[in-house]
C-alpha positions in Angstrom: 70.1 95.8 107.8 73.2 95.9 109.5 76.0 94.9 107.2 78.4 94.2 110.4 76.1 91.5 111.3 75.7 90.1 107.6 79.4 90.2 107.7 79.5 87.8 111.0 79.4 84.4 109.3 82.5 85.2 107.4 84.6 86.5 110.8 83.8 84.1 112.5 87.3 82.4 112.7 87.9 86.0 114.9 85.3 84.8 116.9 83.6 88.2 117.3 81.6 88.5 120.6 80.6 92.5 119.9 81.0 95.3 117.7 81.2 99.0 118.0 80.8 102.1 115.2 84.0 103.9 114.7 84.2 107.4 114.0 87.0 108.7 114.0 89.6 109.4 111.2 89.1 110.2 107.6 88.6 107.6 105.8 85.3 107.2 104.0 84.9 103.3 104.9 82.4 102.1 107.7 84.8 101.5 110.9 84.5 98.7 113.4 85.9 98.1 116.4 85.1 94.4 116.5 85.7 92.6 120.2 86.6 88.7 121.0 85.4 87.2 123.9 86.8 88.7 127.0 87.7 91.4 124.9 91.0 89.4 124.6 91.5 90.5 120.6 90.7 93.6 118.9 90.3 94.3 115.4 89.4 97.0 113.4 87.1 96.4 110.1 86.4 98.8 107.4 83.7 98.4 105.0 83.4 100.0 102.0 81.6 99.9 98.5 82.4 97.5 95.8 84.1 100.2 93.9 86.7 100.5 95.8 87.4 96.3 96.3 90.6 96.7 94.0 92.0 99.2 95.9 91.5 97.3 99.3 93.4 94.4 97.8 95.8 96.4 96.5 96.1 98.1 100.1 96.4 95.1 101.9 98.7 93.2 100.0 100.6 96.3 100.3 99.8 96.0 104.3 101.1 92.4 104.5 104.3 93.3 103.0 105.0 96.8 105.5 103.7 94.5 108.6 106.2 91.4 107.1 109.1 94.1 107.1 108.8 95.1 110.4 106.8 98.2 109.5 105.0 99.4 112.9 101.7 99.2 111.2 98.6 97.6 112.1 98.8 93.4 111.0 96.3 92.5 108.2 93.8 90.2 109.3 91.6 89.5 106.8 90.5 90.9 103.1 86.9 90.1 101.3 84.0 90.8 99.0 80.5 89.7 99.7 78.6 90.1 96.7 75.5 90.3 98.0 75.7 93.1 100.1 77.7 95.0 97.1 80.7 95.5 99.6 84.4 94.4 100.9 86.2 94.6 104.0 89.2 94.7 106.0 90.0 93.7 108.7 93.5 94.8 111.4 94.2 94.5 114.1 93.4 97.1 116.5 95.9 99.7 117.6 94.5 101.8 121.1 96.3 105.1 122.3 95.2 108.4 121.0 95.9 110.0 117.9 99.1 111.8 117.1 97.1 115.0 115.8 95.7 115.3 119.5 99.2 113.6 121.3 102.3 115.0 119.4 101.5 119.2 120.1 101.5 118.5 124.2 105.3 117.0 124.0 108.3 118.6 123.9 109.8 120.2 121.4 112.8 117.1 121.4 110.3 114.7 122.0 108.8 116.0 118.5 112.1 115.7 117.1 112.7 112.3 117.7 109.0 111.2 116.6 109.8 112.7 113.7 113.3 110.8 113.0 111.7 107.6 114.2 109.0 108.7 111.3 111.7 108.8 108.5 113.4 105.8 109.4 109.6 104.1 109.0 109.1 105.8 105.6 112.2 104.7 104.3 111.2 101.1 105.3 108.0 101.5 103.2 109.1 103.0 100.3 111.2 99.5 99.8 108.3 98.4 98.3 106.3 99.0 95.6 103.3 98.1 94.1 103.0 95.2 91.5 100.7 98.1 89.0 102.3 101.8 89.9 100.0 104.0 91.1 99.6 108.2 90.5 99.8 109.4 93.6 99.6 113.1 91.7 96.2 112.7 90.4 95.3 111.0 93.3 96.2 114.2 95.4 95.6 116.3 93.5 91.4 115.0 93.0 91.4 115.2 97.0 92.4 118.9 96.8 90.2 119.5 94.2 87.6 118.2 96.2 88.6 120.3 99.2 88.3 123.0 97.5 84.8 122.3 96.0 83.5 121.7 99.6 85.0 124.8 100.6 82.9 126.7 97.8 80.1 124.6 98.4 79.6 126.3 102.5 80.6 129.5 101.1 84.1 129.2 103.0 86.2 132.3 102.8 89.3 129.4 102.8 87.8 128.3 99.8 88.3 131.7 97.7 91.5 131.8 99.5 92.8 128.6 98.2 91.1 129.3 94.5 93.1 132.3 94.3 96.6 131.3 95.7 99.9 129.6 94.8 97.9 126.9 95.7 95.5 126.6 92.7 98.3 127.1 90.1 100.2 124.6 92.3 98.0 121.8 92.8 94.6 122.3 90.9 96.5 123.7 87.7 
């Protein structure tokens, strides 16, 4: 089954002509790029498990109040459960270029600079808001290092005994 397709009857205000996987990035969700006729609209739509539905609404509320500030973010489109197929979505719009990771190393050392400052002024926008129930970041971080680390040990990584036995560990892991 392909829970894209099961997911068509409730996009279909987007009016979704074609779809393709996504796979870039980190994320753990199921990416979309989803395509309008003529490819005149793009959107991207992340699926993931029911588990995480309060944190997507958390997220795109949070979204909708960065993209309402003038945040350059992408616009929430669209947040929802489906029950049957145990999952919820989002959907954004779709932003194209390539990825700063890939991008910001080939400019110039200015150019870098000024990414950077245009950066800070975005982060300061964000951190206006805040959400409704706070949220601990720490542990949050934390619990992805952790896991880092245990997929390090995991392959038998010589990073991952490096990381066990640094400032790191005492740092981050405790």
């Amino acid at each position: 089954m392909n829970i894209v397709l099961e997911l068509m009857e409730e996009l279909r205000g987007l009016n979704i002509t074609r779809f393709e996987e996504l796979s870039k990035g980190f994320s753990t969700a199921q990416k979309n790029v989803l395509y309008s006729k003529d490819d005149a609209s793009q959107y991207l739509l992340k699926i993931y498990g029911m588990d995480k539905a309060e944190r997507c609404k958390i997220k795109f509320d949070l979204l909708k109040r960065h993209f309402d500030n003038a945040v350059s973010c992408q616009r929430p489109i669209q947040f929802g459960i489906h029950d049957e197929l145990q999952v919820c979505y989002i959907v954004l719009s779709y932003v194209q270029g390539e990825s700063g990771d890939k991008s910001i190393p080939s400019k110039s050392v200015e150019e870098q600079y000024t990414l950077g400052v245009l950066a800070g002024k975005e982060l300061k926008t964000i951190h206006r808001v805040t959400p409704a129930k706070p949220y601990d970041w720490y542990h949050k971080r934390t619990q992805k290092y952790r896991n880092k680390v245990d997929e390090c040990k995991r392959r038998g990584l010589t990073l991952g005994r490096i990381l066990l036995n640094s400032t790191f560990k005492r740092t981050f892991i405790g």
